[in-house]
N, CA, C and O atoms as CSV, one atom per row, in Angstrom:
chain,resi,resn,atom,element,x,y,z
A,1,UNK,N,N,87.879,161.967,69.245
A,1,UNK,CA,C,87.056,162.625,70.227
A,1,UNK,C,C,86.858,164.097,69.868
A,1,UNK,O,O,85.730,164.589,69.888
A,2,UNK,N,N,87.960,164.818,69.532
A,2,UNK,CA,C,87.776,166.081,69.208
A,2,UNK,C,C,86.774,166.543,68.051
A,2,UNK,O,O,85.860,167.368,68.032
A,3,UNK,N,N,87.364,165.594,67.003
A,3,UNK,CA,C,85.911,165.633,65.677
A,3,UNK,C,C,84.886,165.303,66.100
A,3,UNK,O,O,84.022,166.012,65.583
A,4,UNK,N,N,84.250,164.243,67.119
A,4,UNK,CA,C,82.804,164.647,67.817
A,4,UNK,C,C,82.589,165.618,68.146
A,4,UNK,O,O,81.660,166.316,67.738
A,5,UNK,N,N,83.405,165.908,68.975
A,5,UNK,CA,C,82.636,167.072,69.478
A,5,UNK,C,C,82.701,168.569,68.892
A,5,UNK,O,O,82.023,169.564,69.152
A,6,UNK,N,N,83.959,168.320,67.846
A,6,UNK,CA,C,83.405,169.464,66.867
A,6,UNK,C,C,82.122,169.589,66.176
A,6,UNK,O,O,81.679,170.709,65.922
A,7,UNK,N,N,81.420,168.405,65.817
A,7,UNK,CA,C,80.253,168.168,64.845
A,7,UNK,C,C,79.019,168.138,65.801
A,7,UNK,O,O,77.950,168.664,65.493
A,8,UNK,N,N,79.228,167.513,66.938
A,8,UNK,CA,C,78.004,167.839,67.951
A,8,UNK,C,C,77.681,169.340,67.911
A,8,UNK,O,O,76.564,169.758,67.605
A,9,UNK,N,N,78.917,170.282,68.300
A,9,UNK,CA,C,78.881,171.450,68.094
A,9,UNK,C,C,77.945,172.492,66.844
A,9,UNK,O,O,77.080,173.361,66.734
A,10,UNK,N,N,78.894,171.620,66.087
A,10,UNK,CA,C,77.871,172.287,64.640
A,10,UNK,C,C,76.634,172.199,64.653
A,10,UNK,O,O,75.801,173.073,64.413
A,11,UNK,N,N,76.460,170.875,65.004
A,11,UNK,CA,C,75.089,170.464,64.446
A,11,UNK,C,C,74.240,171.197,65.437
A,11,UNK,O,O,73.152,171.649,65.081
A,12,UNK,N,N,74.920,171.416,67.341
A,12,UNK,CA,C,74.384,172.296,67.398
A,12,UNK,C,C,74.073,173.790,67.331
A,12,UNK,O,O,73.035,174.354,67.677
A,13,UNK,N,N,74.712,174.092,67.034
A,13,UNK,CA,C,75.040,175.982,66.148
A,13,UNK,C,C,74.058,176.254,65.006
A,13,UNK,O,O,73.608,177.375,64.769
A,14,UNK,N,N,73.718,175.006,64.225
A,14,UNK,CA,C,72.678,174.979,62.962
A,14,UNK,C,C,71.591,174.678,63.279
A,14,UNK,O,O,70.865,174.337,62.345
A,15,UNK,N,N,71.030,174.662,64.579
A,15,UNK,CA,C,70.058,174.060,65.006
A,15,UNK,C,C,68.793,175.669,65.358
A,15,UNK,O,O,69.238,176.333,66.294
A,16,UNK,N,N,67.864,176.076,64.952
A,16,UNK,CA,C,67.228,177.391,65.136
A,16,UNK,C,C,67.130,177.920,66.489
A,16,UNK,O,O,67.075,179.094,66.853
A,17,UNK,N,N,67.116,176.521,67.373
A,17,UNK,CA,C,66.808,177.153,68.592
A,17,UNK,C,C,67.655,176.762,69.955
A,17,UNK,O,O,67.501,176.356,71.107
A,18,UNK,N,N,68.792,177.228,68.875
A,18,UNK,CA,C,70.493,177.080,69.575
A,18,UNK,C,C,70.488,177.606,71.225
A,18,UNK,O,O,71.468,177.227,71.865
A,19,UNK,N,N,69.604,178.336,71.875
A,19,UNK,CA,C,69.471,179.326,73.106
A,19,UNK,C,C,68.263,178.895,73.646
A,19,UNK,O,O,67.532,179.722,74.193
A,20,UNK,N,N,68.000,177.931,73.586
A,20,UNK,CA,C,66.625,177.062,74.033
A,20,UNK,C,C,66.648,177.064,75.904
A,20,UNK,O,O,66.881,176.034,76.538
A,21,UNK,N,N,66.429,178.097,76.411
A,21,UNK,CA,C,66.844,178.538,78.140
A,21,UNK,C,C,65.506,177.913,78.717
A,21,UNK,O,O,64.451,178.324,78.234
A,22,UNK,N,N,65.465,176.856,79.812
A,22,UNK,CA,C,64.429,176.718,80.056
A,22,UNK,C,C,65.132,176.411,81.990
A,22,UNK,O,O,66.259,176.422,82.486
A,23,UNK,N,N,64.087,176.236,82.392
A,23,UNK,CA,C,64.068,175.864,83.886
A,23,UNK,C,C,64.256,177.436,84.779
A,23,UNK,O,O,64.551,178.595,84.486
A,24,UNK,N,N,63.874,176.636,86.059
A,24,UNK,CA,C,63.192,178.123,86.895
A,24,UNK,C,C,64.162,177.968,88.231
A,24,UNK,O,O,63.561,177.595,89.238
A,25,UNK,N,N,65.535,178.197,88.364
A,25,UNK,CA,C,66.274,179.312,87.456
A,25,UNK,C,C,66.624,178.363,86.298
A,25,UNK,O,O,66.356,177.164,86.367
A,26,UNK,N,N,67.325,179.009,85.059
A,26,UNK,CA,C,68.091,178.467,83.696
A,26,UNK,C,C,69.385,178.975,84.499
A,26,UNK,O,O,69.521,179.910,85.288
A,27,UNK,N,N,70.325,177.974,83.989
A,27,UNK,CA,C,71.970,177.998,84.308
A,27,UNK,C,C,72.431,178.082,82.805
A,27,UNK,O,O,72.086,177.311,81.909
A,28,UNK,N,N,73.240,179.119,82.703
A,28,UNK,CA,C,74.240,178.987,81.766
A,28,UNK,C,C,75.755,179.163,81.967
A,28,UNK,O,O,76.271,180.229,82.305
A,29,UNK,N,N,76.355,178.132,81.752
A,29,UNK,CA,C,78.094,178.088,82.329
A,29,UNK,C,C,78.670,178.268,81.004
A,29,UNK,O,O,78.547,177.575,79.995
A,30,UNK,N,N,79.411,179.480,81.240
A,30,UNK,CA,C,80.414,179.508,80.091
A,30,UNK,C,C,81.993,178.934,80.072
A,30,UNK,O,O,82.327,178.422,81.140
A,31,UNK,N,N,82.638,178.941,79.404
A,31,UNK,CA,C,83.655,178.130,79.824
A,31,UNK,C,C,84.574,178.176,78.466
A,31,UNK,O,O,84.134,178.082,77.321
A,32,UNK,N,N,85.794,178.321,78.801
A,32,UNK,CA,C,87.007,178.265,77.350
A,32,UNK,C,C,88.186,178.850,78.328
A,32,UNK,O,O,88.332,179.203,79.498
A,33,UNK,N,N,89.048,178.711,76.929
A,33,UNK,CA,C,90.415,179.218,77.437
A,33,UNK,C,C,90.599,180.103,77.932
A,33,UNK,O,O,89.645,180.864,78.095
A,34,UNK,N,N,92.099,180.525,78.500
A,34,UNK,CA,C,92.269,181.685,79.015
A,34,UNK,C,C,92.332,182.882,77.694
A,34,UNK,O,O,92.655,182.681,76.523
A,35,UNK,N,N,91.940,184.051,78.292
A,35,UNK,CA,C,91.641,185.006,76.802
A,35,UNK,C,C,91.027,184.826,75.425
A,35,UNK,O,O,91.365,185.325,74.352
A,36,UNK,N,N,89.638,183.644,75.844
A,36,UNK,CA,C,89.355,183.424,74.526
A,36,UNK,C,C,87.991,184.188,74.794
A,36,UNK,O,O,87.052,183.667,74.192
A,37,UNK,N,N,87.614,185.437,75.647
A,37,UNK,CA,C,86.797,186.400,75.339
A,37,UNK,C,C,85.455,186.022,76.074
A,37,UNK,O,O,84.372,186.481,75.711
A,38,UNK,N,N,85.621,185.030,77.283
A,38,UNK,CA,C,84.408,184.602,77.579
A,38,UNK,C,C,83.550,185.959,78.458
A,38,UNK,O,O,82.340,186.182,78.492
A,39,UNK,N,N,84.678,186.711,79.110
A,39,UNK,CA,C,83.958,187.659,79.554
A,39,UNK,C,C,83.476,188.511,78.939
A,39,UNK,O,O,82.526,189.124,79.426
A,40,UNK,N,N,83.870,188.770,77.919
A,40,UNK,CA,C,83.143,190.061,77.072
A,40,UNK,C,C,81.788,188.835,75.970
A,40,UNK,O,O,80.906,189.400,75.322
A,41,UNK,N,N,81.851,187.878,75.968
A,41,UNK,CA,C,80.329,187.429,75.897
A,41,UNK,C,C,79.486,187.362,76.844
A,41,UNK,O,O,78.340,187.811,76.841
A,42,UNK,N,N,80.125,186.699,77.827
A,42,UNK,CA,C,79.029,186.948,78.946
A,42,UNK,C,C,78.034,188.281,79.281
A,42,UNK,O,O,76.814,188.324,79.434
A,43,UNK,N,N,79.098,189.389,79.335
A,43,UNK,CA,C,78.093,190.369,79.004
A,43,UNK,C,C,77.146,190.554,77.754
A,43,UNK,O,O,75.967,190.898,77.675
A,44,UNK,N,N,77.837,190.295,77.056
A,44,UNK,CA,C,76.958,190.890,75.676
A,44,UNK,C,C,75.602,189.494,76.083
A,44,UNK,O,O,74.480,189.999,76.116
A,45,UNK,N,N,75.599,188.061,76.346
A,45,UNK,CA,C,74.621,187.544,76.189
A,45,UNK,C,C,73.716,187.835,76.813
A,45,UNK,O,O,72.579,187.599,76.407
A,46,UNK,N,N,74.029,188.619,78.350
A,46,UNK,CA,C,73.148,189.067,79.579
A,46,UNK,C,C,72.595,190.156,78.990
A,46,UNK,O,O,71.381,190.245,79.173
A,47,UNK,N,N,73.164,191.131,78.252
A,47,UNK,CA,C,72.221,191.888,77.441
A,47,UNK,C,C,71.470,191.753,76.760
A,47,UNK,O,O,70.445,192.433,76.794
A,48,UNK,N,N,71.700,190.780,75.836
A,48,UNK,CA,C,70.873,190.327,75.068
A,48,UNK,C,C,69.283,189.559,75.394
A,48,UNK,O,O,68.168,189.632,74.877
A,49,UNK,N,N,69.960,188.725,76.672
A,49,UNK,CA,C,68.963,188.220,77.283
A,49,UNK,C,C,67.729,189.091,77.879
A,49,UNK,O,O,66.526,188.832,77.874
A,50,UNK,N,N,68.432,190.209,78.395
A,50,UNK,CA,C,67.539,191.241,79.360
A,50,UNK,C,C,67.072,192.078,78.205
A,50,UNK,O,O,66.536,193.116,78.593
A,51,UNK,N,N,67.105,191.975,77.253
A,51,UNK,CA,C,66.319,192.997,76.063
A,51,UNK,C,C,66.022,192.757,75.165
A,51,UNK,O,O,65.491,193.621,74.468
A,52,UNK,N,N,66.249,191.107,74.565
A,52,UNK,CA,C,65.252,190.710,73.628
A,52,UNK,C,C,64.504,189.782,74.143
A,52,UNK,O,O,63.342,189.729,73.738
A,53,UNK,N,N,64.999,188.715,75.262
A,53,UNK,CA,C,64.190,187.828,75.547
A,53,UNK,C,C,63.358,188.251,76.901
A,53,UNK,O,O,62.623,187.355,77.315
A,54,UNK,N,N,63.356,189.139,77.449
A,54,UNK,CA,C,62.933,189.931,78.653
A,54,UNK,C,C,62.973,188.718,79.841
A,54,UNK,O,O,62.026,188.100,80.327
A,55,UNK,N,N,64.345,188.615,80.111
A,55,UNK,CA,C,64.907,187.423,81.533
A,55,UNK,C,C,65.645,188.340,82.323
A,55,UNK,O,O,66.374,189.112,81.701
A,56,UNK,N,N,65.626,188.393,83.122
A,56,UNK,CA,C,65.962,188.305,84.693
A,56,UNK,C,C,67.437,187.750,84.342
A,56,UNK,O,O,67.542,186.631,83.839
A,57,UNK,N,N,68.702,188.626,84.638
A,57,UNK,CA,C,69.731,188.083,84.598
A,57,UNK,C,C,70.102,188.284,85.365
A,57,UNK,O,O,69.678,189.258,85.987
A,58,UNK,N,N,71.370,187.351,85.969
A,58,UNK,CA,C,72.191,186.986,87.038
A,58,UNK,C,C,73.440,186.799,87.141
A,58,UNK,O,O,73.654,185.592,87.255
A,59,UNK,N,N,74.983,187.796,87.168
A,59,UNK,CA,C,75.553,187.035,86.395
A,59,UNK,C,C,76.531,186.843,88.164
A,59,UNK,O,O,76.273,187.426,89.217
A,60,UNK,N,N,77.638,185.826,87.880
A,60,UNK,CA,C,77.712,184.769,89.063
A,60,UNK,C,C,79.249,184.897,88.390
A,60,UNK,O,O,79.310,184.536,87.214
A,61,UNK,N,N,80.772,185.475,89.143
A,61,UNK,CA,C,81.945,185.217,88.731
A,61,UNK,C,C,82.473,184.093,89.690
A,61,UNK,O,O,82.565,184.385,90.883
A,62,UNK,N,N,82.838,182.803,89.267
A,62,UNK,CA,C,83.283,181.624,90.117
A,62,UNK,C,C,84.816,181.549,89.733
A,62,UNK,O,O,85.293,180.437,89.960
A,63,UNK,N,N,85.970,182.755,89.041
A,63,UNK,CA,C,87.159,182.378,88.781
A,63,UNK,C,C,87.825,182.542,90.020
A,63,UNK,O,O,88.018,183.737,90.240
A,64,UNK,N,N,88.225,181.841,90.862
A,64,UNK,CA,C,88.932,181.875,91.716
A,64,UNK,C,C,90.351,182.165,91.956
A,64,UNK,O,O,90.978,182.600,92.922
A,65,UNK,N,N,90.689,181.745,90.639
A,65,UNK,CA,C,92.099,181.755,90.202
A,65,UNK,C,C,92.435,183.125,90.136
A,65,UNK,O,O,93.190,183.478,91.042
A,66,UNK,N,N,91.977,184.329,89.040
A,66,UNK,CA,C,91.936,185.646,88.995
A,66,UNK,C,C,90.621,186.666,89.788
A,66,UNK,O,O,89.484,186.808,89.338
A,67,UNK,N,N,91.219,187.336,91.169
A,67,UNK,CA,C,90.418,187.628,91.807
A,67,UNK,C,C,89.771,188.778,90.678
A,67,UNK,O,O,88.558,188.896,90.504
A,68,UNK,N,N,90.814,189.605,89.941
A,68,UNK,CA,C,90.421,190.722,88.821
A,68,UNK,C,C,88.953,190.558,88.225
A,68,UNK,O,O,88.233,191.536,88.025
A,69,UNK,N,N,88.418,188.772,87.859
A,69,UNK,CA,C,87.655,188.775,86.928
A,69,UNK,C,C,86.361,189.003,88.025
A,69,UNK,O,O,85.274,188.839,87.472
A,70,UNK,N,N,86.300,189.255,89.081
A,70,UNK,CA,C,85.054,189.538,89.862
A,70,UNK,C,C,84.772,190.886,89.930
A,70,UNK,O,O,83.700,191.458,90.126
A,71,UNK,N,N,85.975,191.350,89.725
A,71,UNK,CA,C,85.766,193.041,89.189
A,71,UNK,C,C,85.151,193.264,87.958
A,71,UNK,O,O,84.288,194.099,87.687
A,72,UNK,N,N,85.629,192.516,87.309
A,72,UNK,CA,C,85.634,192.557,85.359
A,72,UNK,C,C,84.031,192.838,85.450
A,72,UNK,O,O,83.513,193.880,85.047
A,73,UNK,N,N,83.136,191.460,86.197
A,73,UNK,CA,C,81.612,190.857,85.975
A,73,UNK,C,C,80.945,192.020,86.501
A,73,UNK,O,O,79.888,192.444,86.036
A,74,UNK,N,N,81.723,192.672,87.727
A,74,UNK,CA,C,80.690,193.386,88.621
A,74,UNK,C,C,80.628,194.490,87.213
A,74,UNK,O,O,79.690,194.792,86.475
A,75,UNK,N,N,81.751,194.820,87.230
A,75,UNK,CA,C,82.080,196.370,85.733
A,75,UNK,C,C,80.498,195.878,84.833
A,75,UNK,O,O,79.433,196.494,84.870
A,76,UNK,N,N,80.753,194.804,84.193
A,76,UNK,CA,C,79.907,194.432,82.978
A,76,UNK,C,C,78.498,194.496,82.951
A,76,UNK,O,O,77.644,194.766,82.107
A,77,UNK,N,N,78.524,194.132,84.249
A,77,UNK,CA,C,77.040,193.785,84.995
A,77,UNK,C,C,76.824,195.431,85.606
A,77,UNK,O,O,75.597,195.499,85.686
A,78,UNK,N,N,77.115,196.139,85.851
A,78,UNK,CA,C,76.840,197.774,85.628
A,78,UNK,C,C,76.238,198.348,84.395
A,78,UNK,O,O,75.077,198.720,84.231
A,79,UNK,N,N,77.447,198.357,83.374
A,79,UNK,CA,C,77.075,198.749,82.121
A,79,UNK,C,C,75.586,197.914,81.451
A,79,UNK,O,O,74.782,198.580,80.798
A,80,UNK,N,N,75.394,196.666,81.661
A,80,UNK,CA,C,74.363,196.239,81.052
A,80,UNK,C,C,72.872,196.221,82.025
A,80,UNK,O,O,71.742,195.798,81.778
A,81,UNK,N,N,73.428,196.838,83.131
A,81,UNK,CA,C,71.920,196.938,83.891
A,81,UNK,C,C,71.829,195.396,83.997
A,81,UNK,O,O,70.809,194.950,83.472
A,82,UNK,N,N,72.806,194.303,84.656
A,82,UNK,CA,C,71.972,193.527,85.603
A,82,UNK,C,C,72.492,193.028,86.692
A,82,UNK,O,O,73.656,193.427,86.734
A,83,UNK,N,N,72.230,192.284,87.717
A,83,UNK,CA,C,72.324,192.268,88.853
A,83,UNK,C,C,73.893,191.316,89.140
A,83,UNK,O,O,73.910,190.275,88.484
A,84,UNK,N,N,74.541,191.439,89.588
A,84,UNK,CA,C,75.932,190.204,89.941
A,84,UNK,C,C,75.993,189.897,91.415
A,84,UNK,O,O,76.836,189.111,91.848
């Protein structure tokens, strides 16, 4: 199971249009381990989003577990100019 879904992975990572955002709103859920840096992508992708692809970002903290990380999003979502 794990080698599927490592290679699904790849195959999608090699794919050109790996960020293919569609629907009105687009959802993107991030998701991994603890400390494997999802918050400091999340920002960087909301930036990215709001200045190369010119979208409307939203970003949404659902960790319930660590009240901290609703601080973390609001922080991130400052620095990158978008809305939380």
């Amino acid at each position: 199971m794990v080698k599927t879904l490592y290679d699904q992975l790849v195959d999608l990572m090699r794919t050109n249009g790996w960020l293919n955002i569609k629907g009105n709103p687009a959802v993107v859920l991030i998701s991994g381990l603890q400390g494997s840096g999802k918050t400091t992508f999340t920002g960087k992708l909301a930036l990215y989003l709001k200045t190369k692809r010119a979208k409307k970002v939203l970003l949404v903290a659902c960790d319930v577990y660590r009240p901290a990380a609703i601080d973390q999003i609001s922080v991130l979502a400052e620095q990158t100019g978008v809305e939380v």
